[in-house]
C-alpha positions, 0 to 999 in steps of 0.5 A, spaced: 371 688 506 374 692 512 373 686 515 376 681 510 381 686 507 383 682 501 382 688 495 386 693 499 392 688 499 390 686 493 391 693 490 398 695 495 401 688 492 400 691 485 402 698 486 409 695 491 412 702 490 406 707 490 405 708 498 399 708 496 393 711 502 388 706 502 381 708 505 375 704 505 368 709 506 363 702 504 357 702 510 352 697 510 346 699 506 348 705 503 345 706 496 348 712 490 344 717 494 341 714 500 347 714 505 344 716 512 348 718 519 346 720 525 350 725 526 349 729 521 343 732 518 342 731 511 342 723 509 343 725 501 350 724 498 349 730 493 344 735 493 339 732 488 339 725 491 332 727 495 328 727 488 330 719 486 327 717 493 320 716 497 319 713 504 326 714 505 326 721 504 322 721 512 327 726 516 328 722 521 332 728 526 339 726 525 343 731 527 351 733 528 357 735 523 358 729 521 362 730 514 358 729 509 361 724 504 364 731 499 367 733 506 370 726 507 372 726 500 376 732 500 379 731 506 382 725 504 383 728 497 383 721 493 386 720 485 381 714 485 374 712 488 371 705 486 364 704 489 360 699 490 352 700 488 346 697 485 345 690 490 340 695 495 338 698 489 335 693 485 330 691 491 326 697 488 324 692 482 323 693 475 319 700 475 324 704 479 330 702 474 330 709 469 329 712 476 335 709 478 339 711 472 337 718 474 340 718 479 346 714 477 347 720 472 346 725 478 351 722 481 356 721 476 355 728 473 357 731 481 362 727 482 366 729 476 365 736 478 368 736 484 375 735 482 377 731 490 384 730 488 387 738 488 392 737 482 388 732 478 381 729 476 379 724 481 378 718 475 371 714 478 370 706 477 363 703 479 362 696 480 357 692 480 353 688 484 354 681 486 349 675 484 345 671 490 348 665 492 343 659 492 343 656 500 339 650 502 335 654 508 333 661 504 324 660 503 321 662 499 323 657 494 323 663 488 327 668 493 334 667 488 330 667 481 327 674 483 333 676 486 338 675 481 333 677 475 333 684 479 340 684 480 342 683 473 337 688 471 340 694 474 348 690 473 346 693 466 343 699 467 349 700 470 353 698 465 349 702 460 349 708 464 357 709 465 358 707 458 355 713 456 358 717 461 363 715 460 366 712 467 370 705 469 364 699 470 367 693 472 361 687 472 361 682 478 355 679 477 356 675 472 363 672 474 360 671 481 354 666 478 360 662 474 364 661 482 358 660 485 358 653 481 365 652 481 366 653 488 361 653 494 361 657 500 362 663 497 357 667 501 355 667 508 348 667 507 347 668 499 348 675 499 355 676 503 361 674 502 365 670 506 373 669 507 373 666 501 368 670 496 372 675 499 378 673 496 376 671 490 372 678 488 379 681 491 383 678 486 378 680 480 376 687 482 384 688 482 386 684 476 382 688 471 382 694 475 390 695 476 391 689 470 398 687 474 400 681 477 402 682 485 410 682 485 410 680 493 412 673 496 406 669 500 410 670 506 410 678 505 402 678 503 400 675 510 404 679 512 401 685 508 393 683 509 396 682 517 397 690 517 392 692 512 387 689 517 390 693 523 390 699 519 382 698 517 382 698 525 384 704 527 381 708 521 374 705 523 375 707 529 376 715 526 370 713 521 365 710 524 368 712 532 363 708 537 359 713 541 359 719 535 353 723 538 359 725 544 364 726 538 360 729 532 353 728 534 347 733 538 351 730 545 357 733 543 357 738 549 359 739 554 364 733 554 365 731 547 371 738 548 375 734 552 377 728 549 375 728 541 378 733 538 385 730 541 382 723 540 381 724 533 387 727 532 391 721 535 387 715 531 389 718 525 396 719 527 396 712 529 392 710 522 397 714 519 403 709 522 400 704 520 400 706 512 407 707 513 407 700 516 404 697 510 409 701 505 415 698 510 412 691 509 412 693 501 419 696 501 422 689 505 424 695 511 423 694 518 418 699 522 418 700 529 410 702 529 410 702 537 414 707 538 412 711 532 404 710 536 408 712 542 410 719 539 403 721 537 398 726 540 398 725 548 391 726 550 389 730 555 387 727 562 379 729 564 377 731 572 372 728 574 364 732 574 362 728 581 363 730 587 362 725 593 360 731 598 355 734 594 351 727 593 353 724 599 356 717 595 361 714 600 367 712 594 368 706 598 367 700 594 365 694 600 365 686 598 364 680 600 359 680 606 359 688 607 356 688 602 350 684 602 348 687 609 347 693 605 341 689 602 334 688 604 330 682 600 322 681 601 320 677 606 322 669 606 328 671 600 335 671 601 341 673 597 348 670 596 354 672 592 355 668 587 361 670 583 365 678 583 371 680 581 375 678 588 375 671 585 375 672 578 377 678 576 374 678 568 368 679 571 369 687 570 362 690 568 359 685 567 353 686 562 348 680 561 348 674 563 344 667 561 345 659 563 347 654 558 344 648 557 349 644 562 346 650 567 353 653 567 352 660 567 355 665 562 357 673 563 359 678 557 364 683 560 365 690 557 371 694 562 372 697 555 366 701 556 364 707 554 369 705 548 376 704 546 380 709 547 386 711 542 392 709 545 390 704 549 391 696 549 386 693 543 379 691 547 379 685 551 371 684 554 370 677 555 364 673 555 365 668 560 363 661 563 362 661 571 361 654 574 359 652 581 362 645 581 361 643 588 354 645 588 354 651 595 352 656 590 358 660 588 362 659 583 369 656 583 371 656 576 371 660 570 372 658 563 373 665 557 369 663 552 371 670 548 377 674 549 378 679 545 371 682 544 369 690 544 363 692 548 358 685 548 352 688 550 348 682 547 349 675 546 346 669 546 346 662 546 344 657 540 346 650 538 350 653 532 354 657 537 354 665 540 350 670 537 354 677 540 353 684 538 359 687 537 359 694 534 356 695 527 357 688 527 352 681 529 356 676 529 356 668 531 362 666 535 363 658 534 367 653 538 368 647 533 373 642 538 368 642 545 374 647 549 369 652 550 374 657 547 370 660 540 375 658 534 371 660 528 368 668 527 362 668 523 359 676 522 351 675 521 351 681 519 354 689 518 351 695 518 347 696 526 349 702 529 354 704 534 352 712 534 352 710 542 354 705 545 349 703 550 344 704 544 347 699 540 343 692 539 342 689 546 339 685 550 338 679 546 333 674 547 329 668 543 322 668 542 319 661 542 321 659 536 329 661 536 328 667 532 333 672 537 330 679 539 334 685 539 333 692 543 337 698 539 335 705 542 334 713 539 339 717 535 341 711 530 341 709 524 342 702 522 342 699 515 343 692 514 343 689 507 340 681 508 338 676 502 331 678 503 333 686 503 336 691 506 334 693 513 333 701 514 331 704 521 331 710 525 331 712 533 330 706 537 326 699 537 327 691 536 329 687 531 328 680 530 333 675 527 331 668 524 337 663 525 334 658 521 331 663 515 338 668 516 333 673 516 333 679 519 326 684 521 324 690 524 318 687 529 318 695 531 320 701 530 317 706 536 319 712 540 323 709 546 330 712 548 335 706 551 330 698 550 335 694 555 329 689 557 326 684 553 321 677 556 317 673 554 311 671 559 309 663 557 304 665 552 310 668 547 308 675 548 313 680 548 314 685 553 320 690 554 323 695 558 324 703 555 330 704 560 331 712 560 322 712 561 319 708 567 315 705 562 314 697 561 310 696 555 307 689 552 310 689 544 306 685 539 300 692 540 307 696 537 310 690 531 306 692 526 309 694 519 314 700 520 315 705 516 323 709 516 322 715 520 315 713 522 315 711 529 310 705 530 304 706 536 306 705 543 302 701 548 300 703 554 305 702 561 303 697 564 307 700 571 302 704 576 304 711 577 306 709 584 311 705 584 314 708 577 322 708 577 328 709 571 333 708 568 331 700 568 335 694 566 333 687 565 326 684 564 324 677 567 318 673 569 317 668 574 317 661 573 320 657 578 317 651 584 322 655 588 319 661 589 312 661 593 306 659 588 302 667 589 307 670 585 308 666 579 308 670 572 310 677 576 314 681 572 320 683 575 325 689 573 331 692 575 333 700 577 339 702 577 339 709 580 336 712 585 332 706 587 337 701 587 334 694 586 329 689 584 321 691 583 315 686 583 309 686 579 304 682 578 301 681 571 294 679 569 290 678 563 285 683 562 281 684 555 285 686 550 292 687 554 294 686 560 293 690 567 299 690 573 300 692 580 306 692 585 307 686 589 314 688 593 320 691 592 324 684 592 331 687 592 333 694 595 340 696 596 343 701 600 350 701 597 349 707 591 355 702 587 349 697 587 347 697 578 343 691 577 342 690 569 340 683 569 337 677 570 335 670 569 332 663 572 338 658 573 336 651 573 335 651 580 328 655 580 334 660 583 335 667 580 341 669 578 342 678 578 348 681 574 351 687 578 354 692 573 357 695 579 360 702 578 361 708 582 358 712 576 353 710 572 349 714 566 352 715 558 351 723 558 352 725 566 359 725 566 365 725 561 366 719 557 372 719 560 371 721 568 376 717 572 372 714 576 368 711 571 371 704 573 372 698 569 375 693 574 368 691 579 363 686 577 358 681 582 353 675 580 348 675 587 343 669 586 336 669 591 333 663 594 327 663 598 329 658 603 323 655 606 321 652 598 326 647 596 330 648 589 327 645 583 330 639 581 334 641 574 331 637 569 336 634 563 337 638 557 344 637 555 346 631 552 337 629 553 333 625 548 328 628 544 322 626 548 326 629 555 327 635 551 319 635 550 317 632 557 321 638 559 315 642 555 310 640 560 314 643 566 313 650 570 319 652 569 319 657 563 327 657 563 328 650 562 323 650 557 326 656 554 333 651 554 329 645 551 327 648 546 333 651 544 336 644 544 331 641 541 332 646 535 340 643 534 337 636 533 335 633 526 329 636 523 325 630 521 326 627 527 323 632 532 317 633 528 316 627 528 317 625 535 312 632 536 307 629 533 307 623 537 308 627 543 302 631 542 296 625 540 299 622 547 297 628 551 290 628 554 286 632 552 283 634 559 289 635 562 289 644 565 296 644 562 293 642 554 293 648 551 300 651 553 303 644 551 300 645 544 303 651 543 309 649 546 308 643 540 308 649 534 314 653 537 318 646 536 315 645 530 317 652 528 324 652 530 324 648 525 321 651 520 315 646 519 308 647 518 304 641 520 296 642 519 294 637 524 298 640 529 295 648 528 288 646 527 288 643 535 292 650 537 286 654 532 280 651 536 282 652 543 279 654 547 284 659 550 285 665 547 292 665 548 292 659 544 289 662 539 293 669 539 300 664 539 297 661 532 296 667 529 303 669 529 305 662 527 301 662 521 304 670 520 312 667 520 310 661 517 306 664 511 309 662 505 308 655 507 301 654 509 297 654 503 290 656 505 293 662 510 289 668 507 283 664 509 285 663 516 287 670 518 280 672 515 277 667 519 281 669 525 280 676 525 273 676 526 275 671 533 271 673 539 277 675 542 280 682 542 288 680 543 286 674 538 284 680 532 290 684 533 294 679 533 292 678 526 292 685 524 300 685 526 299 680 522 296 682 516 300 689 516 306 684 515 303 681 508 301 683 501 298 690 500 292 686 497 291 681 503 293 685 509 287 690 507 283 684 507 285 681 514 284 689 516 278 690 513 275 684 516 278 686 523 275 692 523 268 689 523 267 688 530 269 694 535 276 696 536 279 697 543 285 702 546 289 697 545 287 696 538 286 702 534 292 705 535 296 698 531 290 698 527 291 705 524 299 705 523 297 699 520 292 701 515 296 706 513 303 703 512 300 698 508 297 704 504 303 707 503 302 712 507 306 716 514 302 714 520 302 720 523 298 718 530 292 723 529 293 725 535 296 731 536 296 736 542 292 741 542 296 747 546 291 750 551 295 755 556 294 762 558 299 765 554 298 768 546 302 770 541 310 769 541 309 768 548 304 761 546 310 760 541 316 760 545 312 756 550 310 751 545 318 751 542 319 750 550 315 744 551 318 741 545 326 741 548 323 738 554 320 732 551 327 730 548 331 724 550 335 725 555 332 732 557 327 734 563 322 730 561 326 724 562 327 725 569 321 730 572 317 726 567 311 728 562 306 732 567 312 735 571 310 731 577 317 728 577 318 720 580 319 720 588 322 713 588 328 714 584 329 721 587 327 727 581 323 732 584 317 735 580 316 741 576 310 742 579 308 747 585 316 747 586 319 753 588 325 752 584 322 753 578 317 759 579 322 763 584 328 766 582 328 766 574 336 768 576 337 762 580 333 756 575 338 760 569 344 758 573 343 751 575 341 750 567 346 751 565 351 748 570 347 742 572 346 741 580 348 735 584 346 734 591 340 734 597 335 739 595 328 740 599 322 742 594 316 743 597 317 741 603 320 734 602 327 732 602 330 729 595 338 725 595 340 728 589 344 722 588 343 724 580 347 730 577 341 734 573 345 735 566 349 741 565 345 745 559 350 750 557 352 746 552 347 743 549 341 748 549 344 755 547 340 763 550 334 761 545 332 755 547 334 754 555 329 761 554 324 756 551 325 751 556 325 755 562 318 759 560 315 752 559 316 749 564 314 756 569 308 756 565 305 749 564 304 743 570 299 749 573 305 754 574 304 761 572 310 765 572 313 771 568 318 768 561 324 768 561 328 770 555 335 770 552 338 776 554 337 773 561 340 767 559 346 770 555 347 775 561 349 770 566 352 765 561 358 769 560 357 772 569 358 764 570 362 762 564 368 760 569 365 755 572 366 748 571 362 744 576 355 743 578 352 747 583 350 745 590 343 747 592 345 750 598 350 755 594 344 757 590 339 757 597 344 761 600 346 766 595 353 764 596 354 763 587 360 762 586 361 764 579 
C-alpha cells in the first residue's frame, strides 16, 4: 500500500479539511504479535505475544534501539489505526485458530490500554484478509481451495473476536472473491495486489470506514496521489531507512553519530513539507516544497578517517593505459578496457554485470551507494546496456535501461523482462515496445531487508531451470508474504524464486556474513562466495529444510589454506574454447582488498563433495583503486570483469559518508587469451528451438545457460515436444550424453513439465552426476510425478554418496511422513563428512526440532574460573561478524595474501597490554612488522571505542592473549576505561610507528 497509495488518497479526499497525518507502518510478513526487526532486540509487539508462537520465537540476535511498535505509536500519537492481519496467520490452519484469537484478544486489550493519542483513545479498526485470486500458473491445483478455506476461517475469528471486543472490523474477504470474478487481474500473483486491486480495495476500505464520498476533481486527486506517493517516500526512508544497522543497529557507532541523528532529523522535516504539501493540494493552495526542503536541518559535513600517508594509497585515479600497466595477467592472458566512465559516464559503481541474448553486455550502476542521503536529488542508479558495434573490443554505445533505480545490487535477465533487486522490494522491470527502455514496474515481492545494504539480495543467477538464486547477507530480517506462505529468515543465506511457479524458497539459511557470489558448475550444483570469510563452499550439502533462527550446516571450504583471501566478490566457472583446454571447470573468484585480482582454482570431483587446488593468480593489480566485484563469459568465449573502482571500499571501516567515497568512477576489462582463437557465438537470439537445443551440446556453459533462457520464452508445448525428439536423436555412445540429458530435463523443467521417458534415461545413468541432477528435478517437480516417493527411496539407497544426499535435501523438503522415510532409507548405508551434518539438520527439522550442530566446543585453556569465563566471553566477541576473527581468521593465523597479520606469536598482542588497548579502541592503519615480516596495512583495523565497551574489549583482549598458543597476563576493564578517557580526543586511527615509538598522541 505504500507503493500504490490509493487508501491514503482515499482518506485525505474524504477528510478535505482535517489536515490530516497519514503514516503507513504495514511491513511485509508481519503477524498480530510477530513483527521482527533487526534493529532491535525484541520481535514481539506486546509483551504476551512470545506465548502464542513456537518456531518463530528462536531468538534470532537482532539487536539495536529500533523503537518498538508502542514506541512508534506514541511517537507518532494517532487518533486512528487501521490494521491488517490474519492472511499469514491463517497459514498456521485449523489447529492453531483458538491460539489465534488469543492472541487477537491480547492484542486488542494492550492496545486500548495505551491511549497513543494524548487527548483521546486512540479508536482501533481491523481489517481482514484478502481472498486468494485464482492464476493459471499456481500448482498444486488444490492451493486456492486450501488457501481460501483458511482465510475464510480466520476472516471469521476476526470477526467473532472484535464483535466481542468491541473493535471496528471491516471484512475484505468476502467482496474480494465477488472483484476477482467481475474483474480479472486484480492481484500479481494471487495474493498481492495489483494497481488495480490497489484501487478497488482503497475505495472500499475508505467508503465503509470514513462513509463520505471524496469531494475533490479528478484533476486534484492525481494530483493528490502524485504527492501522497512522494510523501510515502520520504517517510519510508525514515521507517524503514536503508542500512539501519548504521543508524539504530549494533554498527550504529563509531559513524552512525555524524550523520543520522541530523539524518532523521532532516527526512522527517522534508516528510513533514510533504504533509503540507498534500493539505495544499487539499485547500487548492500553491506550495513552494522545494524551499520549504531548502529550510530544513543542514547536515553536517563528515571528514574523512583515511589517511593516504599512513596506507601508502596514491589518491590518483589512472585511466586508460596507465591503468592497465598496473596489471599482471597469467601467462598467455591479456587484459583490454572494454568501457569506463571516461567514455560512458553512467557507469558509475558498476555492481554486476550479464550479457543478453544479442551478446550486448549490461551493467547495473548504484553511484547512490551506501544510500540516499536527505536532501539530495532522488536516486538515479542505472541499469545499462553496453555495445560493441564494430567488433574491436570495446564499447561504443550505451543504451539506459533503467534510470531511476536505487541500489540495484542484483539483476537478471528473463524473456518476461529484468528481475532487479531494489531495496525491500523484488521487482521485475518490463520493456513492452522493444526501445530498450523498461515502460512497466511489476514489484515481485515486498518485504526483503535493507538493514544493510551490501547485505540486501544480491548476486542474482539462474539455476538451469530459470528458478534465479539470490544471496542476502547477516543481521536481516526478511519477511515476504507469497501465494504458497510467508518467507521468514534471519542472519544471511540464499533464496531461490520460481518465475514460472511465482514461488519463492529459502534454499539455505546458514551462517555467512555478506554472500556476493553465486555459480553453477555444468552438473547444476550451486556454489558460493562468503565474502566477508575466505571460504568457497559448495551449497546443496546446506539447502536443506531450514528453521527460522536455525542456521542450517556449512560445508567444507574448498579453498587451500594457502591461497585464502577476503573479502571476495563474484564467482564463475570456466567454460570457454577460448581459454586453454587444462583449465576448463576451474573456479574462479574476485578479491577486493588486500590482494587485488582474480584467482584460480581447480575443481574436481571427489566422493561426496569436491577437492580444490590453486591453478594461478589469473589477475593481480597494483592499482589499490582496482575493486573487482564481478564476472561473466560473453559469447565470445572472452571474459568480461566488472571494476567497482573506489578509493575506498568496506561497509563499516569508514563513515557512510566519507568524502571520499566516490560515486563517479567505474570499468569493464575483458581477458582473451590470444594464442586460442575466440568462440564463434552461436545464435540465441531470434534462433529457433532446435538451435536453441543444438546449443546445449556446446562447451560453452554461458551460451547454454542463454539458450535455456530463451528456450524458456517460448510456448511450452512446442519446446517440450521438440525435446523429446532431440533427445531419441541423440547418440547414446556420444561422451557428451548424459549431460545432454540433463540439459533435456532443465529444459522441460523450465517449463514446468514432467515427462517419465525423459527422467527414467536421466535415472539410469551411469554418471552419477546425471543421477544427482535428477534427484533435484523430482524435489521441484514433486507434485507432478505420481509415483516420486518411490523413486526418492530407490534413489537414497543409490551407490553414490553425492546422489543420496541429493535425496536427503530432497526429502527434508517433503512431508514430515515422507521425508523421514527418504531419511531413514539414506541412513542405511554410511554417512560421510559431507553428509552427516545435512543429515542430521534434516532429520531434526523434519521433526520439529532446533538443529543445534551437536558440536559444541569444548574450552581447554589454562585458565579457570572468571578468568575461563571472560576468556570464553572474549572468544564469543571475537567470532562475530565483522570483528577480529573476520580478518585475523579463526586459528589466529591471519591471511598473508590479502595482508591481515596473525594473533599468534605476534608481539603486538602479548607486549604492551597499554599499546593493544590503544590501537583497540581507535583503530590502526598503515605498515606494520609482526614477527619479522612486513604487512601493507592498506586496510584500516575497526576502531572498537564504540562498538565494545571497558568489559568487552576486556574480554576480547584477554582471549586473544590467551588462545592461538599465546600465554599473557588479562586484561581488564579499569585498564581499558583509564586509557579510554586518556585518549578520548582522538579521533583518528593510530599509525603503527606512533605506537612503536611511544610518540602516542592522545
Amino acid at each position: 500500500m505504500i507503493d500504490y497509495p490509493y487508501l491514503e488518497s482515499e482518506i485525505y479526499a474524504r477528510n478535505v479539511e482535517s489536515n490530516l497525518i497519514i503514516r503507513n507502518m504495514c511491513d511485509g510478513g508481519n503477524t498480530v504479535g510477530f513483527r521482527p526487526h533487526p534493529g532491535r532486540t525484541s520481535p514481539w509487539a506486546f509483551p504476551e505475544a512470545a506465548s502464542f508462537y513456537d518456531e518463530l520465537a528462536n531468538p534470532t540476535g537482532s539487536e539495536g534501539d529500533f523503537w518498538s511498535p508502542d514506541e512508534w505509536l506514541h511517537h507518532l500519537k494517532p487518533d486512528i489505526i487501521i490494521a491488517f492481519f490474519g492472511s499469514v496467520e491463517a497459514e498456521r490452519g485449523a489447529e492453531n485458530l483458538d491460539n489465534f484469537k488469543n492472541e487477537l484478544r491480547s492484542f486488542i486489550i494492550h492496545s486500548k490500554n495505551q491511549n497513543y493519542a494524548s487527548d483521546s483513545s486512540t479508536s482501533l479498526i481491523l481489517i481482514s484478509p484478502i481472498a486468494m485470486e485464482k492464476k493459471d500458473f499456481h500448482v498444486p491445483e488444490n492451493l486456492y481451495e486450501t488457501k481460501n478455506a483458511g482465510l475464510a476461517m480466520y476472516t471469521e475469528a476476526m470477526k467473532e473476536v472484535c464483535v466481542e471486543m468491541g473493535v471496528s472490523f471491516l471484512d475484505v474477504y468476502n467482496p474480494s472473491l465477488k472483484w476477482y470474478n467481475e474483474s480479472p487481474s486484480m492481484t500479481t500473483d494471487g495474493l498481492q495486489l495489483s494497481e488495480a486491486g490497489y484501487k478497488k480495495l482503497s475505495a472500499f476500505i475508505a467508503s465503509k470506514t470514513f462513509g463520505r464520498k471524496p469531494d475533490i476533481s479528478s484533476a486534484t486527486h492525481d494530483a493528490l496521489y502524485k504527492s501522497v506517493q512522494d510523501k510515502n517516500w520520504m517517510w519510508h526512508n525514515d521507517f524503514k531507512i536503508p542500512n539501519g544497522v548504521h543508524v539504530y543497529g549494533r554498527r550504529y557507532k563509531p559513524y552512525g553519530p555524524d550523520n543520522y541523528p541530523k539524518e532523521i532529523i532532516k527526512i522527517r522535516e522534508m516528510t513533514t513539507n510533504r504533509d503540507s504539501a498534500i493539505w495544499a493540494i487539499l485547500s487548492g493552495e500553491t506550495y513552494d516544497l522545494a524551499r520549504a526542503d531548502l529550510n530544513t536541518t543542514a547536515l553536517t559535513e563528515v571528514s574523512t578517517n583515511f589517511d593516504p600517508d599512513k596506507s601508502n594509497h596514491n589518491l590518483t585515479y589512472s585511466y586508460g593505459e596507465d591503468a592497465i600497466k598496473k596489471f599482471t595477467v597469467a601467462p598467455g592472458y591479456k587484459i583490454e578496457l572494454f568501457a569506463s566512465e571516461e567514455e560512458f559516464p553512467d557507469l558509475a559503481n558498476p555492481v554486476q554485470l550479464s550479457f543478453d541474448d544479442e551478446g550486448r553486455l549490461w551493467v547495473a550502476t548504484m553511484p547512490t551507494y551506501p544510500h540516499y542521503r536527505p536532501g539530495d536529488q532522488r536516486p538515479n542508479d542505472k541499469l545499462i546496456i553496453l555495445e560493441d558495434t564494430d567488433g574491436d573490443g570495446k564499447a561504443d554505445k550505451q543504451t539506459v535501461y533503467a534510470d531511476d533505480l536505487h541500489l540495484p545490487v542484483g539483476f537478471e535477465l528473463s524473456p518476461e523482462g529484468v528481475y532487479v533487486s531494489q531495496g525491500t522490494h523484488l521487482k521485475l522491470l518490463i520493456d513492452n515496445n522493444g526501445d530498450d527502455h523498461y515502460d512497466e514496474e511489476e514489484i515481485i515481492f515486498s518485504g526483503f531487508d535493507d538493514h544493510d545494504t551490501h547485505h540486501v539480495i544480491s548476486a542474482f543467477c539462474s539455476d538451469p531451470a530459470g528458478g534465479i538464486y539470490m544471496a542476502e547477507g547477516v543481521f536481516l530480517h526478511t519477511n515476504v508474504e507469497t501465494p504458497y506462505g510467508a518467507i521468514h529468515s534471519s542472519n544471511g543465506g540464499f533464496y531461490r524464486y520460481d518465475p514460472r511457479k511465482r514461488k519463492l524458497e529459502r534454499t539455505a539459511q546458514i551462517s555467512i556474513p555478506n554472500p556476493w557470489g553465486i555459480a553453477f558448475d555444468e552438473w547444476g550444483q550451486p556454489f558460493f562466495a562468503e565474502t566477508s570469510g575466505p571460504p568457497v563452499r559448495w551449497m546443496m550439502p546446506s539447502s536443506s529444510l531450514p528453521r527460522y533462527g536455525v542456521y542450517n550446516p556449512l560445508s567444507k571450504n574448498l579453498i587451500e589454506q594457502a591461497h585464502r583471501v577476503r573479502p571476495t566478490s563474484g564467482l564463475e566457472f570456466v567454460s570457454s574454447r577460448h581459454f586453454p583446454d587444462d583449465v576448463q571447470g576451474d573456479l574462479l573468484i574476485n578479491n577486493t582488498i588486500g590482494f587485488l585480482g582474480m584467482k584460480q582454482h581447480s575443481l574436481e570431483d571427489e566422493g561426496t563433495g569436491y577437492v580444490s587446488k590453486h591453478r594461478q593468480d589469473l589477475l593481480t593489480s597494483t592499482d589499490p583503486n582496482f575493486r573487482p566485484v564481478d564476472m561473466e563469459f560473453a559469447p565470445d568465449g572472452s571474459l568480461y570483469l566488472v571494476d567497482w573502482h573506489n578509493i575506498l571500499i568496506g561497509h563499516m571501516q569508514h563513515n557512510a559518508r566519507d568524502p571520499l567515497r566516490d560515486h563517479v568512477h567505474g570499468r569493464i576489462y575483458r581477458i582473451t587469451y590470444p594464442s586460442r582463437p575466440l568462440v564463434s557465438p552461436a545464435k540465441v537470439a531470434g534462433a529457433s528451438i532446435i538451435e536453441l537445443l543444438d546449443n546445449l551440446r556446446l562447451p560453452e556453459y554461458r551460451t547454454r545457460y542463454r539458450s535455456r533462457r530463451a528456450l524458456r520464452g517460448y510456448d511450452k508445448k512446442e519446446v517440450v515436444d521438440a525435446t523429446r525428439n532431440w533427445v531419441e536423436k541423440l547418440d547414446v555412445g556420444e561422451e557428451g550424453y548424459p549431460r545432454y540429458l540433463v540439459e533435456a530435463l532443465w529444459v522441460i523443467w523450465g517449463h514446468g513439465y514432467y515427462d517419465e521417458n525423459i527422467l527414467e534415461k536421466v535415472i539410469i545413468s551411469k554418471d552419477f552426476r546425471a543421477r544427482t541432477a535428477a534427484v533435484k528435478y523430482i524435489r521441484y517437480m514433486y507434485e507432478k510425478i505420481d509415483n516420486a516417493d518411490d523413486i526418492l527411496l530407490d534413489m537414497a539407497s543409490d551407490p553414490h554418496p553425492r546422489v543420496r544426499l541429493e535425496t536427503i535435501v530432497a526429502g527434508s523438503r517433503m512431508h514430515k511422513s515422507t521425508g523421514l522415510k527418504i531419511l531413514s532409507e539414506a541412513i542405511k548405508l554410511p554417512l560421510d563428512d559431507w553428509m552427516k551434518d545435512t543429515y542430521n539438520a534434516s532429520y531434526a527439522h523434519l521433526s520439529g526440532r532446533n538443529y543445534d550442530g551437536n558440536n559444541k566446543e569444548t574450552i581447554v585453556n589454562h585458565l579457570e574460573g572468571e578468568d575461563l569465563a571472560q576468556f570464553i566471553r572474549g572468544k564469543e566477541i571475537y567470532e562475530r561478524d565483522g570483528y577480529c576473527g573476520t580478518c585475523h581468521q579463526e586459528d589466529g593465523k591471519g591471511l598473508d595474501n590479502v595482508g591481515y597479520p596473525p594473533l599468534a606469536d605476534s608481539e603486538w598482542v602479548n607486549q604492551d597490554p597499554g599499546t593493544l588497548i590503544k590501537l583497540t579502541l581507535h583503530g590502526l592503519y598503515g605498515p606494520i612488522m609482526v614477527g619479522g615480516k612486513s604487512y601493507p596495512g592498506t586496510v584500516p583495523m575497526t576502531a572498537y571505542k564504540g562498538l565494545l565497551n571497558d568489559q568487552e574489549i576486556a574480554d576480547v583482549l584477554t582471549y586473544i592473549r590467551n588462545d592461538f598458543g599465546n600465554k599473557s597476563s588479562l586484561i581488564n576493564p579499569s585498564q581499558v576505561a583509564e586509557l579510554r578517557a586518556a585518549t578520548r580526543d582522538r579521533t583518528k586511527f593510530y599509525a603503527p610507528d606512533e605506537l612503536r615509538n611511544g610518540n602516542q598522541e592522545q
